[in-house]
PQR file of N, CA, C, O and H, with PARSE charges and radii, in Angstrom:
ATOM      1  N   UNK A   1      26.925 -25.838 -17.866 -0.4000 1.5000
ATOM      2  CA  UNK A   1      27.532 -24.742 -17.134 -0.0000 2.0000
ATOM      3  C   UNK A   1      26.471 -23.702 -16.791  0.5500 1.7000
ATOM      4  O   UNK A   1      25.508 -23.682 -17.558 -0.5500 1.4000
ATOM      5  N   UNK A   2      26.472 -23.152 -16.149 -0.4000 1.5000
ATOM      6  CA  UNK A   2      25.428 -22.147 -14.967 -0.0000 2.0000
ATOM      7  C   UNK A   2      25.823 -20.815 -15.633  0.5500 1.7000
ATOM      8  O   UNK A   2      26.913 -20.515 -16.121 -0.5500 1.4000
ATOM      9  H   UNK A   2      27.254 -23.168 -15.527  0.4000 1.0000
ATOM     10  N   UNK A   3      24.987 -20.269 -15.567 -0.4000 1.5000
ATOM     11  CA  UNK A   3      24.327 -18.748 -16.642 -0.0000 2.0000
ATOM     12  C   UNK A   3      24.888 -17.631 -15.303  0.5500 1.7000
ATOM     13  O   UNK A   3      24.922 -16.425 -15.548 -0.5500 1.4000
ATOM     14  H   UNK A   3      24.102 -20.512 -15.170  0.4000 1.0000
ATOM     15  N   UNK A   4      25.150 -17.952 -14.436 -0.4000 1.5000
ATOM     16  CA  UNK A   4      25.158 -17.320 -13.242 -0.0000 2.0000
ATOM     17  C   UNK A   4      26.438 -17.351 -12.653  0.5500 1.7000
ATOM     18  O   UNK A   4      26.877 -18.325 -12.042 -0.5500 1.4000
ATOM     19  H   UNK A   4      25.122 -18.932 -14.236  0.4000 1.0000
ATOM     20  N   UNK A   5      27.329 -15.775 -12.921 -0.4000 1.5000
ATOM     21  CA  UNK A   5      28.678 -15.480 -12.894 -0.0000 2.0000
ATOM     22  C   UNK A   5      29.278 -15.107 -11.722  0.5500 1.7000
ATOM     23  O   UNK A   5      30.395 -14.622 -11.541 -0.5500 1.4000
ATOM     24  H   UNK A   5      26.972 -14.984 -13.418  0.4000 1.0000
ATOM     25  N   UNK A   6      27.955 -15.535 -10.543 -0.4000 1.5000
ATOM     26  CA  UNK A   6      28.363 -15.320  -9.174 -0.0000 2.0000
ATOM     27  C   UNK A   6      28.843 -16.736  -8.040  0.5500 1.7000
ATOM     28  O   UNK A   6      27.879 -16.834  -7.280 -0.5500 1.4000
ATOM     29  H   UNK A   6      27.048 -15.928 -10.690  0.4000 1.0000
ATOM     30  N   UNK A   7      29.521 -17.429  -7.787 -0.4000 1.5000
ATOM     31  CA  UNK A   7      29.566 -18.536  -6.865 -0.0000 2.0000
ATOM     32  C   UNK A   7      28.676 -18.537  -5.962  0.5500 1.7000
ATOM     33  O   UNK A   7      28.107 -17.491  -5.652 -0.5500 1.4000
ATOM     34  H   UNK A   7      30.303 -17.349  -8.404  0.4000 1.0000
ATOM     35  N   UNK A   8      28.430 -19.575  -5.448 -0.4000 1.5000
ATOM     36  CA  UNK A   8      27.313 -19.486  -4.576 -0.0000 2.0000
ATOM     37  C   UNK A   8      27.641 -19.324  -2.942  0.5500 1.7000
ATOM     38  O   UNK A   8      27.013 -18.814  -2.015 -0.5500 1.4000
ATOM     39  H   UNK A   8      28.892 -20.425  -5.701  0.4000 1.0000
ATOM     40  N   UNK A   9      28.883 -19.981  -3.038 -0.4000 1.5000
ATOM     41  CA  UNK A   9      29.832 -19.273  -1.491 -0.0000 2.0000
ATOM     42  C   UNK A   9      29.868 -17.782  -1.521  0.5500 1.7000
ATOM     43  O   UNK A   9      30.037 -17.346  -0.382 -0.5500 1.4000
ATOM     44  H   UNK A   9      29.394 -20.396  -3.792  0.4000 1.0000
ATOM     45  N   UNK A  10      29.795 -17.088  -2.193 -0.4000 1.5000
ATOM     46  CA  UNK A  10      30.244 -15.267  -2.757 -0.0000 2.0000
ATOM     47  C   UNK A  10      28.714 -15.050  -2.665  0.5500 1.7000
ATOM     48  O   UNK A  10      28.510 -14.027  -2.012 -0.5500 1.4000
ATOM     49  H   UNK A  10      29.658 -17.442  -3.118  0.4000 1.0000
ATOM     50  N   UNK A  11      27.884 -15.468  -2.960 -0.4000 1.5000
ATOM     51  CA  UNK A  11      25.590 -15.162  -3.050 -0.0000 2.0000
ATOM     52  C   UNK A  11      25.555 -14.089  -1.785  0.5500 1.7000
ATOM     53  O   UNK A  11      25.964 -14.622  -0.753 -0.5500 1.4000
ATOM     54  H   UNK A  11      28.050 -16.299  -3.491  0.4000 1.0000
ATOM     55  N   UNK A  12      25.247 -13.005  -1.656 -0.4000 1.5000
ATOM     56  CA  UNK A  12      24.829 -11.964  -0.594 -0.0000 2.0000
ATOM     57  C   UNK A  12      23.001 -12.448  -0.787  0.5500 1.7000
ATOM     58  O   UNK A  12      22.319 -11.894  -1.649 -0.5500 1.4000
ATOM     59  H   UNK A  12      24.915 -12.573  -2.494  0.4000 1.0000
ATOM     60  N   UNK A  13      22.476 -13.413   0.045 -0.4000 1.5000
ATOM     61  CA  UNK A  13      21.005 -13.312   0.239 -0.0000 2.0000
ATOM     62  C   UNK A  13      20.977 -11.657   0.889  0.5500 1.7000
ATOM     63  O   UNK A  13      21.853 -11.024   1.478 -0.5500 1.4000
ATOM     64  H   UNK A  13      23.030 -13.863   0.745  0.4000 1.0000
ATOM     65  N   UNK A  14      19.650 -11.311   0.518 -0.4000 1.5000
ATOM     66  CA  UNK A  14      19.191 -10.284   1.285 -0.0000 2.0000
ATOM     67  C   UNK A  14      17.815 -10.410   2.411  0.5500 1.7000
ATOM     68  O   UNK A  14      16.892 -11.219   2.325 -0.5500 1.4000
ATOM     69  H   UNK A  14      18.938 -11.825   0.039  0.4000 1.0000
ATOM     70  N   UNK A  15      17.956  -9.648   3.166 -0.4000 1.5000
ATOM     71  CA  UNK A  15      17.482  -9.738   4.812 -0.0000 2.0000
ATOM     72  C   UNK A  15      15.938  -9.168   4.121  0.5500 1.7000
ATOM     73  O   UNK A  15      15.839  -8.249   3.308 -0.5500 1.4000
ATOM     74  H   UNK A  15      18.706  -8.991   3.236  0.4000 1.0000
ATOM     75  N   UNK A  16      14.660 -10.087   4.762 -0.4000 1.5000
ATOM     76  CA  UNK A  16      13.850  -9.346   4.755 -0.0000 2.0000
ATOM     77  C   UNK A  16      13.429  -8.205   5.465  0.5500 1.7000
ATOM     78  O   UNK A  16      14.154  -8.141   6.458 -0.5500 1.4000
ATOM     79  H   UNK A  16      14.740 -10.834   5.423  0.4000 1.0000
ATOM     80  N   UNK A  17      12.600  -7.242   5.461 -0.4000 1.5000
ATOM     81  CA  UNK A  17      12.447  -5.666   6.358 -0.0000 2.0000
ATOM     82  C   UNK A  17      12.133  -5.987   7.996  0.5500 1.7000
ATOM     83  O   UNK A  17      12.370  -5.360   9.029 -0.5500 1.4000
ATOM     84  H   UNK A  17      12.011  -7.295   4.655  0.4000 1.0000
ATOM     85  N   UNK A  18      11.454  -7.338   7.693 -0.4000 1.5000
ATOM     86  CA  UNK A  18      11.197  -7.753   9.502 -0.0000 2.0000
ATOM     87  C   UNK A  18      12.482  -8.424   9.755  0.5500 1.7000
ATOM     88  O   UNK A  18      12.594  -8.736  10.941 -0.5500 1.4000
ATOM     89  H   UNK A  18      11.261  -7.847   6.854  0.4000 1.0000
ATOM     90  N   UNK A  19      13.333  -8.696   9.133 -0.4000 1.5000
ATOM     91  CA  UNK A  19      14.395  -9.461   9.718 -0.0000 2.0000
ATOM     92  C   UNK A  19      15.565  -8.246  10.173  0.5500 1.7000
ATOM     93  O   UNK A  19      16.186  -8.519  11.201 -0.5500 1.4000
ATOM     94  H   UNK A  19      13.243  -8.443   8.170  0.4000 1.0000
ATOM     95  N   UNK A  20      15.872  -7.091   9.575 -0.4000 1.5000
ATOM     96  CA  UNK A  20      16.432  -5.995   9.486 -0.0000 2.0000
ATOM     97  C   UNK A  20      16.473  -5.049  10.382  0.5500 1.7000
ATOM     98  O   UNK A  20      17.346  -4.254  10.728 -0.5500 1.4000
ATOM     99  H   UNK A  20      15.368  -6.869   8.740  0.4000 1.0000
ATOM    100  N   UNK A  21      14.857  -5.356  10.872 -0.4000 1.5000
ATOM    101  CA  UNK A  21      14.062  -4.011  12.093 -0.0000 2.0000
ATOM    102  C   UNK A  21      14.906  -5.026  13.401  0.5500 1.7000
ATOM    103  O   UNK A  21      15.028  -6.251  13.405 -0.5500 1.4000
ATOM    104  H   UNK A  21      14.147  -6.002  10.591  0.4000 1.0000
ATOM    105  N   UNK A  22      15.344  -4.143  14.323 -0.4000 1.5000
ATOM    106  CA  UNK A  22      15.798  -5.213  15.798 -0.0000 2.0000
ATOM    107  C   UNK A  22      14.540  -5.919  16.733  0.5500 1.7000
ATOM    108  O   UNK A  22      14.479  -6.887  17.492 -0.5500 1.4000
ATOM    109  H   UNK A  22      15.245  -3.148  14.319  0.4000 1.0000
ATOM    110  N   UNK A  23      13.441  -4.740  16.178 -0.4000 1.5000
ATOM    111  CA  UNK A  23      12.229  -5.312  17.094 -0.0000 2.0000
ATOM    112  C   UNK A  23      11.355  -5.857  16.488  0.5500 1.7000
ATOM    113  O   UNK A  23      10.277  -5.958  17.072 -0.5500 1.4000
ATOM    114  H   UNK A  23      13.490  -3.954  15.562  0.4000 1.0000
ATOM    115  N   UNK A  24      11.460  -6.330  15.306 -0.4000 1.5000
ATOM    116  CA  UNK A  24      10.551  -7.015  14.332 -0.0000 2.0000
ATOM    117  C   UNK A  24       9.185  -6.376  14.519  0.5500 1.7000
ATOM    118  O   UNK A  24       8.129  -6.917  14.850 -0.5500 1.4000
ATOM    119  H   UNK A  24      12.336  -6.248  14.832  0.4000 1.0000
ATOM    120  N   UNK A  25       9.444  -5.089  14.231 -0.4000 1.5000
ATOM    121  CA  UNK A  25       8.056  -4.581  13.981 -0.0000 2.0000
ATOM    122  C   UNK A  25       8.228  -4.254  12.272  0.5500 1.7000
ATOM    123  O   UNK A  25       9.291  -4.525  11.714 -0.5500 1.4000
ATOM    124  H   UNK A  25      10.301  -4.649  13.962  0.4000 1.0000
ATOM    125  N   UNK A  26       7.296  -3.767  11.666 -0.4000 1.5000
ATOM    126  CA  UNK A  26       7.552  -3.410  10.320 -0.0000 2.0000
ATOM    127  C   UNK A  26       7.710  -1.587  10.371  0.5500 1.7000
ATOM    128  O   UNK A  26       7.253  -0.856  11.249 -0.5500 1.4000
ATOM    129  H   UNK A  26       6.432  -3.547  12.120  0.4000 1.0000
ATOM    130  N   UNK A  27       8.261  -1.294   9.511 -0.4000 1.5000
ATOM    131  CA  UNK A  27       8.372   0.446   9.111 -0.0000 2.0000
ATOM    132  C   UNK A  27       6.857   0.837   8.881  0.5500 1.7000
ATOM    133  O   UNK A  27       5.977   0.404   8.136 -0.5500 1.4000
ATOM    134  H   UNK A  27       8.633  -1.888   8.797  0.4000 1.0000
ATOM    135  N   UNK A  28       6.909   1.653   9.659 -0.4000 1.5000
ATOM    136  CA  UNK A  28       5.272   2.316   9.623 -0.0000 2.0000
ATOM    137  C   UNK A  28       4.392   1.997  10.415  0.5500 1.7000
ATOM    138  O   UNK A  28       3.259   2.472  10.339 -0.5500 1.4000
ATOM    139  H   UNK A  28       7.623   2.004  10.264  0.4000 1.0000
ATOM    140  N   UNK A  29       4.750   1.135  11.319 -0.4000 1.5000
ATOM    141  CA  UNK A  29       3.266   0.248  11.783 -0.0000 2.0000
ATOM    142  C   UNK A  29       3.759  -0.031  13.604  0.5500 1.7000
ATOM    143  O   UNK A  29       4.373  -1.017  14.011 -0.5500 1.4000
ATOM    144  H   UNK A  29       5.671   0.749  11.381  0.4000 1.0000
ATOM    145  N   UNK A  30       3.192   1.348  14.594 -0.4000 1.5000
ATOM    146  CA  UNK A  30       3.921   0.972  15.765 -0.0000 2.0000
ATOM    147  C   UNK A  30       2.276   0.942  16.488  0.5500 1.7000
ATOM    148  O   UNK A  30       1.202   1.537  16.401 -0.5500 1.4000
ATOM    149  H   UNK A  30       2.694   2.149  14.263  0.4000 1.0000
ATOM    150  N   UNK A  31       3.046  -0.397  17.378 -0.4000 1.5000
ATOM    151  CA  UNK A  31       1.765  -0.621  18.408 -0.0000 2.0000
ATOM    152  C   UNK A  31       0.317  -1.004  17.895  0.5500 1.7000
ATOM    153  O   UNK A  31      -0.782  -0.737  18.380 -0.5500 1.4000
ATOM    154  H   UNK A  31       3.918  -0.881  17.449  0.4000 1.0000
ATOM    155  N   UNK A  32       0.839  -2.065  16.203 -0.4000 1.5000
ATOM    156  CA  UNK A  32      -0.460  -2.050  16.112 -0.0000 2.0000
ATOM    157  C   UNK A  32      -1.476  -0.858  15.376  0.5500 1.7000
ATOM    158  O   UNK A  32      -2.678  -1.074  15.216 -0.5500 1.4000
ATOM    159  H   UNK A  32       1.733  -2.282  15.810  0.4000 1.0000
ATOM    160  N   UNK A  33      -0.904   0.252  15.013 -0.4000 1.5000
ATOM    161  CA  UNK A  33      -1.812   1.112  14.751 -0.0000 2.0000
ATOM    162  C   UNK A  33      -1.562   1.452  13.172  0.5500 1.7000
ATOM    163  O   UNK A  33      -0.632   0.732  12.810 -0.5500 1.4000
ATOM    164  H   UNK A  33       0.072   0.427  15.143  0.4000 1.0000
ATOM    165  N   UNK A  34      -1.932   2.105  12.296 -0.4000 1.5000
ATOM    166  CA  UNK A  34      -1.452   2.166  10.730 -0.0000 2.0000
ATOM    167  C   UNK A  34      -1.325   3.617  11.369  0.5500 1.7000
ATOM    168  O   UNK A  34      -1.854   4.199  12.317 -0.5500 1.4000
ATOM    169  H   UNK A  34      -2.688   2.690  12.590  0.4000 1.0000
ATOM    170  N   UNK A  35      -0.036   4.038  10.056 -0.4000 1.5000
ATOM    171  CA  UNK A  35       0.113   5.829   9.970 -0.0000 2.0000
ATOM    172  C   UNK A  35      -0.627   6.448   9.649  0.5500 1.7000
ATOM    173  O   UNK A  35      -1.580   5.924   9.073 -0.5500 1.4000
ATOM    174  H   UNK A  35       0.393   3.565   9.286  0.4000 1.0000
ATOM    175  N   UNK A  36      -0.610   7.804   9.826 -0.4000 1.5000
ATOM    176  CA  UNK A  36      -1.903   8.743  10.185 -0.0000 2.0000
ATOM    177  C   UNK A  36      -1.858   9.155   8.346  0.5500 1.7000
ATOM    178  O   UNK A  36      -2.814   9.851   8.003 -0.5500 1.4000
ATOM    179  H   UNK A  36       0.165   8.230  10.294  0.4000 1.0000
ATOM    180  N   UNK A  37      -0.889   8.796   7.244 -0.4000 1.5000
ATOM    181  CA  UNK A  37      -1.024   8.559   6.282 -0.0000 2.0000
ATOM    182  C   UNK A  37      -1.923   7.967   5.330  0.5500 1.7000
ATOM    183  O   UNK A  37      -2.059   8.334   4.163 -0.5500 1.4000
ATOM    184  H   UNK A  37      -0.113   8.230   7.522  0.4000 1.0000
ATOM    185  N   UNK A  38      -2.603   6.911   5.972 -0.4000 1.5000
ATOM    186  CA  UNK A  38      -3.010   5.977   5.343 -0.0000 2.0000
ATOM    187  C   UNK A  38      -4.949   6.256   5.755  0.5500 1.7000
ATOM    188  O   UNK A  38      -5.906   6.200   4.983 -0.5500 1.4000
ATOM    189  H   UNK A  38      -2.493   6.613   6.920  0.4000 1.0000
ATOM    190  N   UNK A  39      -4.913   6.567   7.349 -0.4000 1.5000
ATOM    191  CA  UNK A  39      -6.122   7.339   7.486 -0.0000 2.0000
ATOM    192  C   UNK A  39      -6.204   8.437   6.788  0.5500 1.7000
ATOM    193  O   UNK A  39      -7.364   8.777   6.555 -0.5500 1.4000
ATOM    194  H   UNK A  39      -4.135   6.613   7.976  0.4000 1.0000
ATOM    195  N   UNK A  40      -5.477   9.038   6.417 -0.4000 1.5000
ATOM    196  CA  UNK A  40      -5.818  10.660   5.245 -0.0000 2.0000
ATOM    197  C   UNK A  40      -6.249  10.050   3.885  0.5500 1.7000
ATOM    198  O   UNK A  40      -7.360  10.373   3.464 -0.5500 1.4000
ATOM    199  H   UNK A  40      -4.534   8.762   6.607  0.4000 1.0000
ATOM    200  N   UNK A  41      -5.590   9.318   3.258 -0.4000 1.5000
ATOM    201  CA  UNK A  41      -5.870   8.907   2.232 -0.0000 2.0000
ATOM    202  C   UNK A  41      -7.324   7.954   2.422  0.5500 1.7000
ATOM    203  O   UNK A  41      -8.375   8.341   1.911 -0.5500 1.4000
ATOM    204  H   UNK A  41      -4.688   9.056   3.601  0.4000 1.0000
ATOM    205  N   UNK A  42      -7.265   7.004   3.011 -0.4000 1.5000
ATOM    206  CA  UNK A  42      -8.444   6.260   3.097 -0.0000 2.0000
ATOM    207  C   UNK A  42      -9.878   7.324   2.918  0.5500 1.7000
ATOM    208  O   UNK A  42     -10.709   7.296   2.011 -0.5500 1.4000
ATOM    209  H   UNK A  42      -6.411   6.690   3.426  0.4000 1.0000
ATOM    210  N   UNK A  43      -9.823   8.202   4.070 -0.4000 1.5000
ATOM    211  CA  UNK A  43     -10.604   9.108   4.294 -0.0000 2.0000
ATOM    212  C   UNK A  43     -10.814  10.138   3.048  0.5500 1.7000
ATOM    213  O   UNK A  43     -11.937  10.540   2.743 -0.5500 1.4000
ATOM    214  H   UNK A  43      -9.148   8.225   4.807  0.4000 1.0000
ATOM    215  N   UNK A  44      -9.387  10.611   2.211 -0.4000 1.5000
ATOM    216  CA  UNK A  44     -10.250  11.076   1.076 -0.0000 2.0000
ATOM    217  C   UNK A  44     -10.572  10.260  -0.440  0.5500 1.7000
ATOM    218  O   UNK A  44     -11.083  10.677  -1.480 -0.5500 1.4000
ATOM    219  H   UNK A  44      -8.474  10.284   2.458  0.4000 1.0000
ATOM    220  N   UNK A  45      -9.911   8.631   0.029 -0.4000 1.5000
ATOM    221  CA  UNK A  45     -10.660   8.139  -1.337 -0.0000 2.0000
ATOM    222  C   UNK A  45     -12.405   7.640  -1.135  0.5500 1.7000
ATOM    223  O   UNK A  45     -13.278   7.575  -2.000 -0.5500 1.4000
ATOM    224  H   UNK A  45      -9.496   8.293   0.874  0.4000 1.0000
ATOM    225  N   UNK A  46     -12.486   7.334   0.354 -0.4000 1.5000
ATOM    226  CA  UNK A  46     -13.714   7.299   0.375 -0.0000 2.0000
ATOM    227  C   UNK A  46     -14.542   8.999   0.274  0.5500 1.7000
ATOM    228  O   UNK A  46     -15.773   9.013   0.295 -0.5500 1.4000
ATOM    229  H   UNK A  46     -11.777   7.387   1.057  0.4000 1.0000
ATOM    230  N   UNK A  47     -13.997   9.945   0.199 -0.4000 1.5000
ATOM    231  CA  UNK A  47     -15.016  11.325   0.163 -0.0000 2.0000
ATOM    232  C   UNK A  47     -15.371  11.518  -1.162  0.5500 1.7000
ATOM    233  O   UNK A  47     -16.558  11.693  -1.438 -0.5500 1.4000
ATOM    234  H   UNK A  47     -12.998   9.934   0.181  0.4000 1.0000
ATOM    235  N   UNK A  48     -14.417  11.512  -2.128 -0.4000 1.5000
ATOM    236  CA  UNK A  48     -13.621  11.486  -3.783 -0.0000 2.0000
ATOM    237  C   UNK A  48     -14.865  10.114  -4.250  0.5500 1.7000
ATOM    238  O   UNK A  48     -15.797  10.337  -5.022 -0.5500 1.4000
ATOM    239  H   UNK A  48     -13.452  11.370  -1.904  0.4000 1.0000
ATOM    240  N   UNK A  49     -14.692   9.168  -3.802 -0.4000 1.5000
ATOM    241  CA  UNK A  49     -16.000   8.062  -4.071 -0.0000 2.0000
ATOM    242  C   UNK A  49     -17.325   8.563  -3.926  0.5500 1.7000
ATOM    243  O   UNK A  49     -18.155   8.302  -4.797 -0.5500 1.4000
ATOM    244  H   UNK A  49     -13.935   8.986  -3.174  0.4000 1.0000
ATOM    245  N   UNK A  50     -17.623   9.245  -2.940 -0.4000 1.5000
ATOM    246  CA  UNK A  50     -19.309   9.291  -2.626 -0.0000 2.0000
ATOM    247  C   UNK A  50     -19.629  10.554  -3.343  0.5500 1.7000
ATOM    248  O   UNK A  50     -20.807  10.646  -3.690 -0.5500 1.4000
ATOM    249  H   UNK A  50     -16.948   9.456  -2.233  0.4000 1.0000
ATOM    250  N   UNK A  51     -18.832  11.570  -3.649 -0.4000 1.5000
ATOM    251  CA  UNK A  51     -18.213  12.378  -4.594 -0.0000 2.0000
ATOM    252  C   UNK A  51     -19.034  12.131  -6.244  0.5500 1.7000
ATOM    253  O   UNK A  51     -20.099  12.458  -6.768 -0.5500 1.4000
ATOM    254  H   UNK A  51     -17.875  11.495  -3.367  0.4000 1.0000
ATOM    255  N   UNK A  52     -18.058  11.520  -6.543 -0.4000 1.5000
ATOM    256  CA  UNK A  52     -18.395  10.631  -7.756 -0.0000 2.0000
ATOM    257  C   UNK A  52     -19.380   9.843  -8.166  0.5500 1.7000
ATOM    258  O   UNK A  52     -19.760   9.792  -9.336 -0.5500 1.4000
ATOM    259  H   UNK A  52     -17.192  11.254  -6.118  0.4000 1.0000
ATOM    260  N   UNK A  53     -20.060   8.887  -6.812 -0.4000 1.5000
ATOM    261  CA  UNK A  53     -20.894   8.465  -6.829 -0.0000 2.0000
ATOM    262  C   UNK A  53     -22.468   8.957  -7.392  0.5500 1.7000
ATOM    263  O   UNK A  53     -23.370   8.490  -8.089 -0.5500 1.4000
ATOM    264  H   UNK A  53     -19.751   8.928  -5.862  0.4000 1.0000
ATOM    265  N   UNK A  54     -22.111  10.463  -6.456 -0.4000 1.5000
ATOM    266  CA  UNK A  54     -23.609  11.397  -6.121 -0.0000 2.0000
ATOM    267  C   UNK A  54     -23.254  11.923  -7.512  0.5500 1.7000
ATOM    268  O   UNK A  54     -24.302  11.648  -8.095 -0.5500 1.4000
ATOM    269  H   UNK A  54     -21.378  10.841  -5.890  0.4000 1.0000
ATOM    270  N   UNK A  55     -22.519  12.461  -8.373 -0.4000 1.5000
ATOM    271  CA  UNK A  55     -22.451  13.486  -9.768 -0.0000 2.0000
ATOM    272  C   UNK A  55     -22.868  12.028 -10.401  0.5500 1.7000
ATOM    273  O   UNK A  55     -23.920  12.355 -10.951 -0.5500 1.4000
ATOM    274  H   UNK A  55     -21.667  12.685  -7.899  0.4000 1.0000
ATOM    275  N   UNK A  56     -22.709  10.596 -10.679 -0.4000 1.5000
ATOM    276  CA  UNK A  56     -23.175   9.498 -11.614 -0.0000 2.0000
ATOM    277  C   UNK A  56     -24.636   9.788 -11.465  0.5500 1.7000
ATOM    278  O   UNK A  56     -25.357  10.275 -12.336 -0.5500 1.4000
ATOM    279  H   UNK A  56     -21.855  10.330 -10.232  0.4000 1.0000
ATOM    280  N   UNK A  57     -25.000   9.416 -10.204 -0.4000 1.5000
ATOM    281  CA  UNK A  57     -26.348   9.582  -9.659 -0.0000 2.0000
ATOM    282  C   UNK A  57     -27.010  10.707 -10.397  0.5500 1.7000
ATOM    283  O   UNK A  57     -27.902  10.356 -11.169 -0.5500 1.4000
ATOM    284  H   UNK A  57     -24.415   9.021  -9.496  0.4000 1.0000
ATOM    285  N   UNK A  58     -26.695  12.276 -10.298 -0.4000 1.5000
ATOM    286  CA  UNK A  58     -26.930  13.183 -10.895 -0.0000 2.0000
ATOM    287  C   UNK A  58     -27.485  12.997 -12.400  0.5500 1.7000
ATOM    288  O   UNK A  58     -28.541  13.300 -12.957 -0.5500 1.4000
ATOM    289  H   UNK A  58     -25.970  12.561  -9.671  0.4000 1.0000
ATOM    290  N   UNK A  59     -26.219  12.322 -12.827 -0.4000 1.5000
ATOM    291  CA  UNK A  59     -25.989  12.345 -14.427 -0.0000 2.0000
ATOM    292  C   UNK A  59     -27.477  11.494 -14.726  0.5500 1.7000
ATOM    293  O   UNK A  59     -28.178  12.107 -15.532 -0.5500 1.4000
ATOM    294  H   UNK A  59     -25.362  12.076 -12.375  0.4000 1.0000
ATOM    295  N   UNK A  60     -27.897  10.600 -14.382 -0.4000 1.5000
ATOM    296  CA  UNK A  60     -28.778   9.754 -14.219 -0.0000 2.0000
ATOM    297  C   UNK A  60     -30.272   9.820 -13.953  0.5500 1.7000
ATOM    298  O   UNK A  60     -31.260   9.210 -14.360 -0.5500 1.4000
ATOM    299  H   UNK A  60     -27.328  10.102 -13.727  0.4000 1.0000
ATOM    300  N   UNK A  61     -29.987  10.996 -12.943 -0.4000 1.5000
ATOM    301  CA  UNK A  61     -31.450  11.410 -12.489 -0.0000 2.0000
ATOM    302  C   UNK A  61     -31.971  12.064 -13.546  0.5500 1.7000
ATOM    303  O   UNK A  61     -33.038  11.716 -14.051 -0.5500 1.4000
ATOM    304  H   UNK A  61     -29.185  11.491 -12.612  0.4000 1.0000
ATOM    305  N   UNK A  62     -30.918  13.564 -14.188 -0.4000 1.5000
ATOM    306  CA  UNK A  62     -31.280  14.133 -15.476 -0.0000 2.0000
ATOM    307  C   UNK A  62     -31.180  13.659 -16.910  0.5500 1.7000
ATOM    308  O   UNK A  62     -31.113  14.403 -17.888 -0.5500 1.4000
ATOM    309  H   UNK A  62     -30.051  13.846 -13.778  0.4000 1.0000
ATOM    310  N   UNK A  63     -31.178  12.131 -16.925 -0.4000 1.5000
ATOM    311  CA  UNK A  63     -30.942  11.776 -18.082 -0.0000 2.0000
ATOM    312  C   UNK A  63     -32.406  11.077 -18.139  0.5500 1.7000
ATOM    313  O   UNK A  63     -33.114  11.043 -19.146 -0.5500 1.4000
ATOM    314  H   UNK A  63     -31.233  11.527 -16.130  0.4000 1.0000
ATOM    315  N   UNK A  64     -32.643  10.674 -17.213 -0.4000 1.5000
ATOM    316  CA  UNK A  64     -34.102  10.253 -17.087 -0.0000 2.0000
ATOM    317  C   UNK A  64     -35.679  10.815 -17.193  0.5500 1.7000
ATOM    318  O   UNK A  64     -36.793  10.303 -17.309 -0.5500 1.4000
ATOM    319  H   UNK A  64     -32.068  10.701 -16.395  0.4000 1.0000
ATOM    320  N   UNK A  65     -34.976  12.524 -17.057 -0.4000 1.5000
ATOM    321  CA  UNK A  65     -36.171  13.600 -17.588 -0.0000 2.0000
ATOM    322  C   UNK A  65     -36.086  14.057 -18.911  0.5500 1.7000
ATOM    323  O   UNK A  65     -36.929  14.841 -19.348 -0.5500 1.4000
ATOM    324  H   UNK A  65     -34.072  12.940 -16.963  0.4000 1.0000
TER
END
């Protein structure tokens, strides 16, 4: 007997997000282009990196004198 208290005639599959959208585009993403979200962030994990990078560097240069 089946662990599973739902019939399978009664099963609600669910719709994937491209199947859902009418124009099968995805949420967030028009014409091809990414949200201006994702350029902000990109842009400050790479600043936050070179950031970090240059104070290691630092740590390094004066650990060496």
């Amino acid at each position: 007997m089946s662990e599973n208290p739902v019939a399978p005639e009664n099963a609600v599959v669910p719709e994937s997000p491209a199947a859902s959208d009418s124009k099968g585009k995805r949420e967030g993403k028009e014409n091809g282009k990414f949200p201006r979200g994702i350029w902000v962030r990109l842009f400050a994990y790479l600043i936050a990196g070179h950031v970090f990078a240059g104070f290691l560097y630092l740590l390094f240069e004066m650990g060496a004198k």
